[in-house]
N, C-alpha and C positions, 0 to 999 in steps of 0.2 A: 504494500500500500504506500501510496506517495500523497504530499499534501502538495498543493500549487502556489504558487504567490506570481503577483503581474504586477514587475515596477512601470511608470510612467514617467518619464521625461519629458520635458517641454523646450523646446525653441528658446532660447532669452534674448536678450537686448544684444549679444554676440554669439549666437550661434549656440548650438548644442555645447555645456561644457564636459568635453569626453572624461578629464580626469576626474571630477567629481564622478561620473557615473563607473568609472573603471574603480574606482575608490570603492563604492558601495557595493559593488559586486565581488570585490576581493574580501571584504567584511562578508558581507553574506556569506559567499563560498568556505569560509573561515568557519562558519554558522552550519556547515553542511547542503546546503543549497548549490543548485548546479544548473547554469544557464542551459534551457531546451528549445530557445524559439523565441523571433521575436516578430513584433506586431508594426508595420509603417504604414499609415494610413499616411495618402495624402491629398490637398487640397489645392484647388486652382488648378495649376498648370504643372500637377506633378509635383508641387514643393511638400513636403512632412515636414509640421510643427509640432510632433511629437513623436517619440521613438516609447513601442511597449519592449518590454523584457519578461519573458517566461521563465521561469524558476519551478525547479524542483526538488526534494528531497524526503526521504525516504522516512516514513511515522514512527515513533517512537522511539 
């Protein structure tokens, strides 16, 4: 059995900041969680102002 989590990231005033989110995944994975898949939706003319992140890790 596995539990799910789905981080969400957003666009800022400069862009996605990668090492924040590389940061918080290195903590999670530290936590047992393991990136499975991630979510780009986007809007207008193809741009994403938001990056999902699919997480998994195993119960108990």
């Amino acid at each position: 059995m596995f539990e799910h989590k789905v981080l969400k990231f957003t666009w800022g005033w400069k862009g996605f900041d990668y090492a924040a989110i590389e940061n918080e995944l290195n903590d999670l994975g530290a936590e047992g969680w393991e990136t499975v898949g991630t979510i780009v939706p986007s809007v207008g003319a193809g741009q994403s102002i938001e990056i999902g992140v699919i997480l998994k890790r195993a119960r108990g």
